[in-house]
N, C-alpha and C positions, 0 to 999 in steps of 0.2 A: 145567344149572347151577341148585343153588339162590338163590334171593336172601333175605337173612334177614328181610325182613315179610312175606313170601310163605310159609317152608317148612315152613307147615302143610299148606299146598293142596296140591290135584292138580298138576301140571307137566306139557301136552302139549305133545308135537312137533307143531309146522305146515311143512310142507316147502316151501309156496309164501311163508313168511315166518321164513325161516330164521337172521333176526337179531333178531327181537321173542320176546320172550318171552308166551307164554300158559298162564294157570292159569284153572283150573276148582273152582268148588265145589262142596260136595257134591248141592246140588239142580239143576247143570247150568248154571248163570248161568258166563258163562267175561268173560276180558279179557287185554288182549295191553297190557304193558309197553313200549313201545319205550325202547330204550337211552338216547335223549337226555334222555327224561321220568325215566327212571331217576336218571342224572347228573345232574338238573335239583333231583330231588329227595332224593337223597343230599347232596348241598351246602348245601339247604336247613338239612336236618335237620344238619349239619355246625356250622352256625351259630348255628340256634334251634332246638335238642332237645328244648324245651320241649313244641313243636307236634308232635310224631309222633304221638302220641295221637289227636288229633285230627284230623291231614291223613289218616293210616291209613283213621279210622275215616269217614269223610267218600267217600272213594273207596270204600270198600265199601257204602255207601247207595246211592251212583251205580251200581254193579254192580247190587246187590241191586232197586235202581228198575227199571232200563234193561235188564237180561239179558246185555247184550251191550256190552262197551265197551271202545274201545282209548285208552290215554292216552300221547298224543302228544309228540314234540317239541313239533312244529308242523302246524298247519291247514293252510298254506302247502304245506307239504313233507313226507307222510306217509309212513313208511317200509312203513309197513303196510297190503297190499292186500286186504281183505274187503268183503263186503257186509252187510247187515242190522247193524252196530254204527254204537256211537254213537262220534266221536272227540271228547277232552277234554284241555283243556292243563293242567299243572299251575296257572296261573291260576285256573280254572273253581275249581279245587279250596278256594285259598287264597284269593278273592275271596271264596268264599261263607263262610268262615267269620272272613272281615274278618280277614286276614292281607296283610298287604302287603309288598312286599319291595323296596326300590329297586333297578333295575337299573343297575349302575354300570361295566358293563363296553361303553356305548357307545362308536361311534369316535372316533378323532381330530377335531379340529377345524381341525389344520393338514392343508393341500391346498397344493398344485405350480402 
């Protein structure tokens, strides 16, 4: 499956992570999408379209740095099992370029 800020790149199959998506560029630097950071950032950009530009180009510095980097739901709970990469929340992402986002989908407050 392509994803449309991605279908310039390469697109490899990983079989041991058969729900993360990973692309590669052309001088071999690769990164695996996990679905939730996908969703996390489709929503974003949902909202403030503004910033795609620059959350885009932001995440491919991090690749381009790093070689190797998987962006994550969660730090917590990674879907994606490799070795030698970096994992990164869409946070990391939107923090460094002082974008903030209030999260407003905490839970209730009533209890039993």
């Amino acid at each position: 499956m392509k994803i449309k800020f991605w279908s310039h790149l390469k697109q490899l199959k990983d079989n041991n992570n058969p729900f993360c998506y990973l692309f590669e560029y052309d001088n071999g630097d690769q990164f695996y999408i996990e679905p939730i950071f996908y969703t996390k950032l489709r929503n974003l950009l949902d909202i403030y379209p503004q910033y795609e530009n620059a959350i885009l180009d932001e995440m491919e510095k991090r690749v381009k740095k790093n070689h190797r980097v998987v962006f994550v739901g969660t730090f917590e709970y990674p879907q994606t099992e490799v070795d030698d990469f970096i994992f990164l929340e869409i946070e990391d992402i939107t923090d460094s370029l002082k974008i903030y986002v209030e999260d407003k989908s905490r839970g209730s407050d009533y209890g039993d």
